[in-house]
C-alpha positions, 0 to 999 in steps of 0.5 A: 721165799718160793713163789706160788700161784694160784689160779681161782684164788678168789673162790672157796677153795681156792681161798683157803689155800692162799691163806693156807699157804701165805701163813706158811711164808709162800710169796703168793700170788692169785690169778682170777678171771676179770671181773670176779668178786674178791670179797675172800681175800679182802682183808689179806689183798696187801698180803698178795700179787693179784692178777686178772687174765682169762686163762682160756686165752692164751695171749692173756695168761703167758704174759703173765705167767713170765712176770711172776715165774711162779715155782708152785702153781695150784691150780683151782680155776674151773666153771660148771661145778655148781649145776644150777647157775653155771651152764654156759657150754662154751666157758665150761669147755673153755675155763676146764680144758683150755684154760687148763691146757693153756696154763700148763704150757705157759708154765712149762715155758718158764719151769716149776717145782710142783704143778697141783691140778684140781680135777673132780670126783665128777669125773669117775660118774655113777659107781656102785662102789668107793671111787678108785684112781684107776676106775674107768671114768664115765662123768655124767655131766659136760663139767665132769667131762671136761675135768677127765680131759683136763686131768688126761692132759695133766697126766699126760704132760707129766709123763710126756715132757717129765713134768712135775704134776699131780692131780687131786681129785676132791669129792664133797669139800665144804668149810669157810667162804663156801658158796651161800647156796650150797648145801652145808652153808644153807643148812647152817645158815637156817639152823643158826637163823632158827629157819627150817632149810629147804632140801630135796631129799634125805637120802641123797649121799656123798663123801663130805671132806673138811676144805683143811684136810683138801688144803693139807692134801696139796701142801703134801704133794707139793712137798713130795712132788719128786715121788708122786709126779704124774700121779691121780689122788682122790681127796675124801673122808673115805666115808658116806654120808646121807643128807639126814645124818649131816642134818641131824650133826648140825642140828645137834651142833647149833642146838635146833629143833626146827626139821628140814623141808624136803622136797621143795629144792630139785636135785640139779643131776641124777643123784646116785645111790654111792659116792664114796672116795677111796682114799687108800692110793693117796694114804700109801704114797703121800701119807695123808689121811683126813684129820677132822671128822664130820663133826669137827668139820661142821663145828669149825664151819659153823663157828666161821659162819657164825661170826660171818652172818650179818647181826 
């Protein structure tokens, strides 16, 4: 069995991916940051190595990466993603770049097959068409900063050093174990409740993409990893969708008549009037392709929300 680690395995998307890749008979192991909840992983924790090291710590995290001598490393951890809790300057600079530069090294010290880092549709900022690989980026908060760094390092090291990296590029992943807070578990959460959601607007958009068809995305990469080392892929739908027109899909899905309240919840950044992935560069060279479409997106989502709310 190859050994995968994955960094931020206890967090949504990171999640996914550990059961994703332990039903494909991977020997798993997760690396998180002390201290954090592991409530995603607690019915598969015999299943897995679990390590806790801060990786924007060098003397931390090398150690580590020695014992276990992963081949496969998805790397997820990040901070500063969700803007209206996570505004610590310094473990945004930390946990992105650092941690990001500090990962890479120690693996290289030790050799891999495949070295997946996550970066961010926030790196690209404001455009007024779909989102390409090659566009210049201009982020527009410090996260997206610090994630365009951290995927130039990545980029670089590939080419620098011959290193088998690929960087992902996710734009609006949602499905299970997402934050309660954000917006399609909110909208979920009140509809199946009988509650009218608070949102801030309905004509805020973005390019909404099933955590399934992200998680395949990678498991691809990791497989062709010999063709596309040293490549930039955005993860999308390839399509925009306003807030009104998930809300009136998850309406119809949960059988609700109760309407949103706009208006009550402030945007935490400037919301743009595009945000839409170009999906055609990770199509051509890795052959993927999203597979659900909103609808079968929202329906797995709120059937795994169901069964998880407390009765």
């Amino acid at each position: 069995m190859k050994k995968v680690l994955i960094t931020g395995g206890a967090g949504f998307i990171g999640a996914n991916a550990v059961r994703a890749f332990l039903a494909m008979g991977y020997e798993m192991h997760v690396l998180e940051y002390p201290g954090c909840d592991l409530w995603r992983l607690e019915d598969i924790k015999g299943q897995i190595g679990i390590h806790m090291a801060d990786i924007a710590k060098y003397e931390e995290g090398e150690p580590l990466i020695q014992s276990i001598r992963p081949e496969i490393i998805l790397h997820f951890a990040a901070y500063g993603a969700y803007q209206g809790t996570q505004q610590d300057i310094q473990k945004t600079i930390d946990t992105n770049l650092l941690g990001t530069i500090n990962l890479v090294r120690a693996c290289q010290r030790v050799g891999f097959k495949a070295f997946i880092h996550t970066g961010s549709s926030s790196e690209y900022g404001i455009k007024e068409k779909p989102m390409k690989e090659t566009d210049v980026l201009e982020a527009g908060n410090l996260y997206g900063m610090t994630k365009a760094a951290a995927t130039l390092y990545c980029q670089n090291a590939a080419k620098k050093d011959d290193l088998p990296i690929v960087v992902m590029r996710p734009f609006a992943v949602y499905g299970p174990f997402e934050e309660q807070t954000r917006l399609i578990p909110t909208l979920i959460t009140s509809y199946l409740k009988g509650e009218s959601p608070n949102v801030s607007s309905p004509d805020s958009v973005r390019d909404f993409v099933f955590v399934g068809d992200l998680i395949k995305a990678y498991e691809v990469a990791v497989e062709r990893i010999p063709e596309v080392k040293g490549e930039i892929f955005n993860v999308g739908s390839g399509s925009e969708y306003t807030i009104q027109q998930v809300i009136d899909t998850m309406k119809r899905l949960t059988n609700s008549r109760v309407d949103p309240v706009y208006g009550e919840v402030k945007p935490n950044q400037e919301e743009p009037a595009h945000w839409v992935a170009d999906v055609s560069k990770a199509k051509d060279l890795l052959g993927w392709q999203p597979a659900y479409t909103m609808e079968q997106g929202l329906e797995k989502t709120i059937s795994w929300f169901r069964k998880s709310l407390p009765s």
